[in-house]
SEFIPA-906822 format. One line per 2 residues: their letters; for each residue x, y, z of C-alpha. Coordinates in nm, 3 decimals, m for minus. Each point is the difference from the previous one (the first is absolute). Layout:
# residues N
A> X Y Z  ...
***
This chain:
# residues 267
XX> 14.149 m18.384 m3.804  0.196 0.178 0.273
XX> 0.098 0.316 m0.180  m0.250 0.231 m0.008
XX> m0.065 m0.066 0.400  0.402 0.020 0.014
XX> m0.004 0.365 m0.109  m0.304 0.116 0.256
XX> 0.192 m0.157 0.268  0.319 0.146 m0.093
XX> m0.145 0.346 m0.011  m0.153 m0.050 0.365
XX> 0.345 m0.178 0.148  0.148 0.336 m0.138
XX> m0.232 0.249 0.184  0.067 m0.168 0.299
XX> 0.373 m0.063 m0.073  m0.021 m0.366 0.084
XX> 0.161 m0.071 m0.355  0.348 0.104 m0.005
XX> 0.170 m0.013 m0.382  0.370 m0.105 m0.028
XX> 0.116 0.149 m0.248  0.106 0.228 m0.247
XX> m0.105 0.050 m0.382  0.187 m0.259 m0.243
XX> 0.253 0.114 m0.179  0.117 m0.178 m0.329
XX> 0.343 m0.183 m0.043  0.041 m0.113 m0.364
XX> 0.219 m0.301 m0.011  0.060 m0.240 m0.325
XX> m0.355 0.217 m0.115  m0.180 m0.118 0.308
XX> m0.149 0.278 0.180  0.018 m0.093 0.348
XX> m0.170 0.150 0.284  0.182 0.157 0.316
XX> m0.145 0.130 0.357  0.203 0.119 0.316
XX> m0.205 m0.039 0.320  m0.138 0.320 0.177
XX> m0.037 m0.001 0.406  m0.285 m0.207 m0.009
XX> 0.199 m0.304 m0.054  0.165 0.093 0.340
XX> m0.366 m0.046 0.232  m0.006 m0.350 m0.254
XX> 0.318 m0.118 0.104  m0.096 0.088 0.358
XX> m0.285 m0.159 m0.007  0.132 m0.308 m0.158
XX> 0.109 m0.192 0.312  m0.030 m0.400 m0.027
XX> m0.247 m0.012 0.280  m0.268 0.267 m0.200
XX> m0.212 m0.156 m0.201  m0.199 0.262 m0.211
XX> m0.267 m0.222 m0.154  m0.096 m0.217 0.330
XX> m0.183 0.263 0.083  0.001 0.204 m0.271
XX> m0.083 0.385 m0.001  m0.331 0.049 m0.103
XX> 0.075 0.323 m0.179  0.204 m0.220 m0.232
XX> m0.269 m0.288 m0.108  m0.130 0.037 m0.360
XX> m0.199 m0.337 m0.078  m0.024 m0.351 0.120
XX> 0.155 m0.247 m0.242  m0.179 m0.299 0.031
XX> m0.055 m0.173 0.284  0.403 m0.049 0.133
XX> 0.110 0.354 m0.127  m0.005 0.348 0.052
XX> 0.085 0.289 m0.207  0.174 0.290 0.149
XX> 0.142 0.271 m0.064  0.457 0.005 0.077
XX> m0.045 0.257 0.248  0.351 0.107 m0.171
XX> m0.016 0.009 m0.374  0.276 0.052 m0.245
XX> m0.337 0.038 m0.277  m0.357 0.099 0.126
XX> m0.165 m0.187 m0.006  0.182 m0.304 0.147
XX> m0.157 m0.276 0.108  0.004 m0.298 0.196
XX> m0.156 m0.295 m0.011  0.046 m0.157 0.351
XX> m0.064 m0.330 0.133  m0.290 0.058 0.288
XX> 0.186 m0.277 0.209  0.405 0.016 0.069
XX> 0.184 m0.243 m0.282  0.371 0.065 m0.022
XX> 0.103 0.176 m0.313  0.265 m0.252 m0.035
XX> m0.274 m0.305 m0.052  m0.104 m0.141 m0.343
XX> m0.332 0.215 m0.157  m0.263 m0.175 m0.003
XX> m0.321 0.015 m0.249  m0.169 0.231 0.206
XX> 0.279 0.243 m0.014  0.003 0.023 m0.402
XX> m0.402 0.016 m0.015  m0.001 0.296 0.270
XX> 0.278 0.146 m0.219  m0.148 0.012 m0.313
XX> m0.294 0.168 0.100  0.183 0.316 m0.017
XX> 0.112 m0.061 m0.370  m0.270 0.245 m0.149
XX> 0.196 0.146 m0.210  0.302 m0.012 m0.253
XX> 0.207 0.254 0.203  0.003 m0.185 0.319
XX> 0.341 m0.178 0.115  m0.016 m0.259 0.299
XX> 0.303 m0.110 0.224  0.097 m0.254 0.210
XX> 0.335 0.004 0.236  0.106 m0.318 0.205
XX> 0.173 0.044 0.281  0.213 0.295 0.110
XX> 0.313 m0.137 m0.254  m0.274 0.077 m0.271
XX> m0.117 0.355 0.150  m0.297 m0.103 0.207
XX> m0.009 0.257 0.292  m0.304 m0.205 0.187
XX> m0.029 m0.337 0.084  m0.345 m0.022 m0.068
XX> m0.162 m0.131 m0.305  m0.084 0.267 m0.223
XX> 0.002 0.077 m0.395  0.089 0.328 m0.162
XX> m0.221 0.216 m0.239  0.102 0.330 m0.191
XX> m0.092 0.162 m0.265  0.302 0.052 m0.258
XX> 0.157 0.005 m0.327  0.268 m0.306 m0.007
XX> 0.329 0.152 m0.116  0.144 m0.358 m0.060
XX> m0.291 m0.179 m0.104  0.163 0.008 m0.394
XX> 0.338 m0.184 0.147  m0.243 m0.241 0.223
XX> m0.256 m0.127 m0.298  0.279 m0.032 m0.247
XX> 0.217 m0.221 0.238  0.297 0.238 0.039
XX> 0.026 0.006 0.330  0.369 m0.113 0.134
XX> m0.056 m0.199 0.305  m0.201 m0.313 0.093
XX> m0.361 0.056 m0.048  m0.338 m0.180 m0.122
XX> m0.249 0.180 m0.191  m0.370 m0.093 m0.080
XX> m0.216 0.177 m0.232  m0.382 m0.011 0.023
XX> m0.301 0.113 m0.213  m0.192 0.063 0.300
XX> 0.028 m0.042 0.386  m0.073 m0.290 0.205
XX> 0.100 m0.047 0.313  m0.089 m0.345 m0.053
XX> 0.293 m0.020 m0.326  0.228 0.225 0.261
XX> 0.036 m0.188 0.243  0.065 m0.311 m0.198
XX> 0.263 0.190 m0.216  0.132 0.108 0.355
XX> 0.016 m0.353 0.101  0.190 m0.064 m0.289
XX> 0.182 0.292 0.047  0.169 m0.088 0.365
XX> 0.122 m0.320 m0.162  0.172 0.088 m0.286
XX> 0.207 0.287 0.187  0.095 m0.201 0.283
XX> m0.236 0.238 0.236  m0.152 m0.299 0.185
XX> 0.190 m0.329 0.043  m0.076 m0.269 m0.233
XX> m0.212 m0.183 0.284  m0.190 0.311 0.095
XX> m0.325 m0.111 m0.175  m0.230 m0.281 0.126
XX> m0.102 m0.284 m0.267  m0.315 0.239 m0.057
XX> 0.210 0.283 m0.103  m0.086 0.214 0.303
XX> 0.248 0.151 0.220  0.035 m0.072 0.317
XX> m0.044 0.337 0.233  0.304 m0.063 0.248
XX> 0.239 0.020 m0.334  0.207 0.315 m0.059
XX> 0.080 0.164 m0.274  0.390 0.103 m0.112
XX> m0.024 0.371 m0.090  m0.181 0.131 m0.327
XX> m0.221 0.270 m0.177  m0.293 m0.038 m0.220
XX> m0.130 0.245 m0.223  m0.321 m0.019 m0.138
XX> m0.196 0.194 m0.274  m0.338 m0.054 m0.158
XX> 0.191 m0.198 m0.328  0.326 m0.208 0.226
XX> 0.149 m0.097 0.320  0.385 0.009 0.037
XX> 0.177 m0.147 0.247  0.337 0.092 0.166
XX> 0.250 m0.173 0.209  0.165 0.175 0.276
XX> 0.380 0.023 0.144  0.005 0.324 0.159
XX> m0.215 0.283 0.076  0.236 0.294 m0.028
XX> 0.332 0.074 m0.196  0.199 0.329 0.214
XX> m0.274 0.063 0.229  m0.303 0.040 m0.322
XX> m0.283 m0.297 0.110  m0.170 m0.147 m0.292
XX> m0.345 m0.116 0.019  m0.289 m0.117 m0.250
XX> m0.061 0.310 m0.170  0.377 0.026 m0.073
XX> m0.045 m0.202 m0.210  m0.273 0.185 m0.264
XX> 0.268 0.256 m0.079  m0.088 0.235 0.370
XX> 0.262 0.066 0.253  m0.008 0.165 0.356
XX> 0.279 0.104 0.173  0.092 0.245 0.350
XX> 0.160 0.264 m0.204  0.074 0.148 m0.288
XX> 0.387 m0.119 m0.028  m0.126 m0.358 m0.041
XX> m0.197 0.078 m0.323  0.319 0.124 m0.124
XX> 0.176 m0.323 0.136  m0.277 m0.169 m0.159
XX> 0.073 0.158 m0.284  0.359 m0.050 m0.054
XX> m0.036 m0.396 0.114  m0.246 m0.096 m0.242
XX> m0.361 m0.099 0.114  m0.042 m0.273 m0.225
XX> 0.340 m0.097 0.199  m0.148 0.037 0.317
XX> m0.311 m0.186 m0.046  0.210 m0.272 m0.109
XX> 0.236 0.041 0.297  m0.282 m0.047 0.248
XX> m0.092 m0.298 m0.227  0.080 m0.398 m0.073
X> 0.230 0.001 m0.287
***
């Protein structure tokens, strides 16, 4: 439902340059017939790095040149004021929850309001070991072919991950597959959940990425969030990589990627 408002505010943030893109186009990088996607950073990514102090917060308040939708009662939808696609959008708790705290229900049903369509890829990053640049709640939307999505459905992925497939969305089903989810991977301890199955909101989270699509969820364990100075995030892991310049596609390149995301994985 956010989409078509996305683009319109998009357009506007552009005319009055309040939306500053990251990147450059993709190139492809064909590896074991995978066609993976690479961007190096433009100078934008400089005034985003600038601005990226611990002490700025940029949804408490956010810009008003960046707000899309509400999401529900606990969420807002706004635009990332520095896309690597456009539109790329965020779905923001309105109040400050640390990124590094379990999701909660309302997280997944403000989420999967902007699964409209069968193009759309969500992310989530945990912590700053798992790519998270803020340290306030907030959910990931872009609109994106899924270079890996063949390897991730078909179970060939080669590090510790759980997958869950769905005929249709729920963030209902999510979150209890997410529950189920922390568990098995180790992401919570054992006595993180209460005897009603609900998380406590002082527990933290060890580092991880989820990736979510209109069909499955996947699930990812972090160790590190870099290998020779290239950070990892969510979207790594649907087959798209960013990087400062140029060289590191070509280091990228000669290192593997599949061998880097498993690198900045749990074995």
């Amino acid at each position: 439902m956010f989409w078509k408002k996305a683009e319109k505010v998009v357009e506007q943030a552009l005319v009055n340059n309040r939306l500053l893109p990251i990147t450059t186009e993709a190139c492809v990088i064909n590896e074991a017939g995978i066609d993976y996607f690479g961007h190096v950073v433009t100078q934008n990514a400089e005034r985003k790095f600038q601005s990226g102090t611990k002490q700025d917060n940029p949804f408490l308040p956010y810009e008003e040149d960046m707000f899309v939708d509400n999401a529900g009662e606990s969420h807002v939808c706004l635009l990332n004021k520095f896309p690597v696609i456009s539109p790329h959008l965020l779905i923001c708790s309105r109040e400050f929850v640390p990124q590094t705290s379990p999701l909660e229900l309302q997280d997944f049903c403000a989420w999967v309001m902007g699964f409209d369509s069968d193009n759309v890829l969500g992310f989530y990053n945990s912590g700053t070991i798992a790519g998270a640049s803020q340290a306030h709640r907030h959910m990931q939307l872009v609109q994106s072919s899924i270079p890996l999505e063949h390897a991730i459905i078909n179970h060939e992925l080669p590090f510790k991950h759980h997958l869950y497939q769905f005929d249709s969305l729920s963030g209902e089903r999510l979150y209890l597959c997410y529950l189920a989810g922390l568990r098995e991977l180790g992401i919570l301890d054992k006595n993180g959940l209460t005897n009603d199955n609900s998380l406590p909101s002082e527990q933290v989270c060890k580092p991880y990425n989820l990736l979510l699509t209109k069909h499955w969820m996947l699930m990812i364990p972090r160790s590190t969030n870099q290998v020779n100075d290239v950070f990892a995030n969510g979207i790594n892991y649907s087959g798209r990589f960013l990087v400062k310049e140029p060289e590191q596609l070509a280091w990228l390149k000669e290192y593997g990627m599949m061998q880097f995301l498993k690198d900045c994985s749990q074995g």
